[in-house]
C-alpha positions in Angstrom: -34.8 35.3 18.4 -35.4 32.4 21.1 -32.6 29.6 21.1 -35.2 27.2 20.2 -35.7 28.9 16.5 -31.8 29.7 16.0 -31.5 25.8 16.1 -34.5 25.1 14.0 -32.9 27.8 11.3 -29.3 26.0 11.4 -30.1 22.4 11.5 -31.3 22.6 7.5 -28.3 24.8 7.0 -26.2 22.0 8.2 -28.2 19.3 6.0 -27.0 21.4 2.8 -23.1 21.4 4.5 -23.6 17.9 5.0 -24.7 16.9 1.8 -22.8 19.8 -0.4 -19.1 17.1 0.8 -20.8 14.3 -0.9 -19.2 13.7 -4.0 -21.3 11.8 -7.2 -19.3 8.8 -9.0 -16.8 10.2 -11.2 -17.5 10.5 -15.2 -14.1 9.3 -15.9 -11.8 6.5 -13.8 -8.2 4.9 -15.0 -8.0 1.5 -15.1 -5.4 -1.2 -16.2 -4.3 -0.1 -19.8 -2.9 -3.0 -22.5 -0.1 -4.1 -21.5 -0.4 -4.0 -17.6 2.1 -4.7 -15.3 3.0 -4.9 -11.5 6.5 -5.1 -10.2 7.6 -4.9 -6.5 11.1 -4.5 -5.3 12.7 -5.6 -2.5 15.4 -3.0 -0.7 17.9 -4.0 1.7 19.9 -2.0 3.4 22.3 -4.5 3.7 23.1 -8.1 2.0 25.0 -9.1 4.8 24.3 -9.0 8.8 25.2 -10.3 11.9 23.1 -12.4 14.4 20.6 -10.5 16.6 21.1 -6.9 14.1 18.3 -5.6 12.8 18.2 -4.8 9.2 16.5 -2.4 7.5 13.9 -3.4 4.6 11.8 -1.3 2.2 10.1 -2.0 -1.0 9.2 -0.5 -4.3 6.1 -0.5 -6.0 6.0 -0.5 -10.0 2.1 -0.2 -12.0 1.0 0.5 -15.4 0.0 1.8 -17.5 -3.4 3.1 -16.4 -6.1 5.0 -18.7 -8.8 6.9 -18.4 -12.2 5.6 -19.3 -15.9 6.7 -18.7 -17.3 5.1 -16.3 -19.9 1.9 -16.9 -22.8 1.7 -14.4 -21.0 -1.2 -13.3 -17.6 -2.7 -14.0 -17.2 -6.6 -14.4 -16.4 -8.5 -11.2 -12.9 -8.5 -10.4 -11.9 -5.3 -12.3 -10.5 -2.6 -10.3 -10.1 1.2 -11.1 -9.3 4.5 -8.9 -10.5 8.0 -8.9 -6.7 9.4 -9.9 -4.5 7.5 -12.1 -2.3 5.7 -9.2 1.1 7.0 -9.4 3.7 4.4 -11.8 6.1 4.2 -9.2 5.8 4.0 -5.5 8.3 4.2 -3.0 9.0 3.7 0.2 6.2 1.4 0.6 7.6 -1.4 2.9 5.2 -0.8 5.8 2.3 -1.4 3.1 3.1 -4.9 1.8 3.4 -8.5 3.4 7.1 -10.1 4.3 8.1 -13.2 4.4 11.3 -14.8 5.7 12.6 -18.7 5.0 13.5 -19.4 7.6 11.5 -17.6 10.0 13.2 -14.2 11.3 11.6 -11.6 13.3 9.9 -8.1 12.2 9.9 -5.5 14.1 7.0 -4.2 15.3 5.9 -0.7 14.5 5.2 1.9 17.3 3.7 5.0 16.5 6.5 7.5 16.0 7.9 4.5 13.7 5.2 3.0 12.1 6.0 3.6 8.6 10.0 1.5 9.1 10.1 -2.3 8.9 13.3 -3.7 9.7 14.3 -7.7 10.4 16.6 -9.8 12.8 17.9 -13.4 12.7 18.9 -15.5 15.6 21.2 -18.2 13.9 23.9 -17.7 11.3 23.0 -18.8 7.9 21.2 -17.6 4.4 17.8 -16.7 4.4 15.5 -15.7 2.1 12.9 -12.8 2.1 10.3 -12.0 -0.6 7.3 -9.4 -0.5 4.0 -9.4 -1.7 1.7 -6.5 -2.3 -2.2 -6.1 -2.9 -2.4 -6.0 -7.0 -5.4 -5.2 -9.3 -6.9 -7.3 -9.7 -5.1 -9.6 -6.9 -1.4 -9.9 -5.1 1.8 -9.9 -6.5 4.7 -11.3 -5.4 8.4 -9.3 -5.5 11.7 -11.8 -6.7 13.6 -13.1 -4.0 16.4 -11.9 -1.9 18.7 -13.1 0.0 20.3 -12.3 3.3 23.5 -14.2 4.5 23.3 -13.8 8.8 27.0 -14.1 9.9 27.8 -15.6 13.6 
């Protein structure tokens, strides 16, 4: 066999690989359920710092309930669904949500062997407050308050 026909023979064998990992719509997908909820909570590692220390902050993601429906041709605008039911509670998901300081403190920025820790620092003495907000379904959601009293 010449190389020219061993590449004509595998190049429709790899068209069937390729197209064997493509996956049809599911029949079924879980979607908001009555009573629907969202709840994300802020976690400090601290209440209380001091100027310039950096403080460690996570947050925890509440959803639900979710059910499982058949799936229309197409869902109304706006509505959003997964594959799996999304788990109820996530956590640890501080690098996957928005922060916001008042007054302005600094974040952290993440490097690669730390991407997935978000920590704060102040440079005055005072209170501030920090908040979180997370993608929703079918838009964001904002976590309570907390607040952060920066010592001299």
């Amino acid at each position: 066999m010449s190389p020219h026909s061993f590449n004509r023979l595998s190049l429709p064998a790899a068209a069937v690989l390729l197209l064997a990992g493509c996956h049809p719509p599911p029949p079924e997908i879980w979607v908001p359920g009555e009573g629907y909820g969202e709840t994300l909570l802020i976690e400090l590692a601290s209440s209380e710092i001091r100027v310039g220390e950096w403080l460690e902050i996570d947050a925890e993601r509440h959803t639900g309930p979710w059910i499982r429906v058949p799936r229309a041709e197409e869902l109304p605008q706006g509505n959003c669904w997964w594959r799996r039911p999304p788990p109820p509670v996530e956590r640890g998901v501080g690098a996957n949500v928005r922060w916001f300081v008042e007054p302005e403190g600094k974040f952290n920025i993440p490097s690669p062997g730390d991407a997935f820790r978000r920590r704060v620092r102040f440079d005055r003495a005072g209170t501030y407050t920090i908040r979180a907000q997370s993608s929703g379904c079918p838009g964001p959601f904002d976590s309570a308050p907390r607040t952060i009293r920066v010592l001299p």
